[in-house]
C-alpha positions, 0 to 999 in steps of 0.5 A: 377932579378932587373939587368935583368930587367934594362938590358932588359929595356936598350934593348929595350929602344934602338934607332934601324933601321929596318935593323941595324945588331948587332955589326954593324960596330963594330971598333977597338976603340969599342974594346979599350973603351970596354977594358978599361972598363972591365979592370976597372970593373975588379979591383972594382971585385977584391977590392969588392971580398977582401971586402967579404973576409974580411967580409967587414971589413977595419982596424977595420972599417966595411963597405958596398957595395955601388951599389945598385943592390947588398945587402949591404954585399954580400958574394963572390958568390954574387961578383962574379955573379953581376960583371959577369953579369954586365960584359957580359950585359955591352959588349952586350948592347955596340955590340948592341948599334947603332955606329950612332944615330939622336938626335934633328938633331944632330948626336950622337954615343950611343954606345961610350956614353954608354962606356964612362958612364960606364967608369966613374961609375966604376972608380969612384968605383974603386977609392973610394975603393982605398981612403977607404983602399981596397986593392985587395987580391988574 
């Protein structure tokens, strides 16, 4: 319930004209930082999943999960709803999301600044498994 209700806050916390259409003007550099990020919300899915298969154990060493929108030991139904959700919210906002905006007179592009966020939050999951030991198991 907690990420529908950051998802709709980011919704409507949304800078939109009158007339904007979603997606609007949606380009092919849209569609690759949209990729790259899915690509690496996709590997921390996968290092997150092995985790609650191995009851979030690493070498003998237990650990936790360090997003806060999921309980410390989620199981693997649990993993595979929050990245679900996380995935599809994060591609709707971005197709939502202005390609231009005015902020204090300079123009800014939110939806490529919401890419590139997210890019480096989920990165920086990513390689912190990675530096703890999480390998993915399929």
């Amino acid at each position: 319930m907690k990420k529908l209700i950051v998802a709709l806050i980011l919704l409507l916390a949304v800078p939109v004209q009158a007339d904007y259409k979603f997606a609007e003007n949606w380009t092919w550099k849209d569609t690759a930082y949209e990729g790259v990020f899915l690509t690496i919300i996709g590997v921390d899915y996968l290092q997150t999943r092995t985790q609650a298969k191995n009851n979030w154990y690493i070498d003998g060493h237990q650990y936790r999960e360090s997003c806060p929108l999921m309980p410390e030991h989620p199981n693997t139904n649990e993993v595979d709803t929050h990245f679900a959700i996380c995935a599809i919210g994060h591609t709707v906002i971005a197709l939502a999301l202005p390609p231009e905006a005015k902020i204090f007179d300079h123009k800014v592009n939110p939806r490529r600044i919401w890419q590139m966020i997210w890019i480096g939050v989920e990165a920086g999951y990513a390689v912190n498994n990675y530096s703890v030991g999480v390998r993915i198991e399929l």
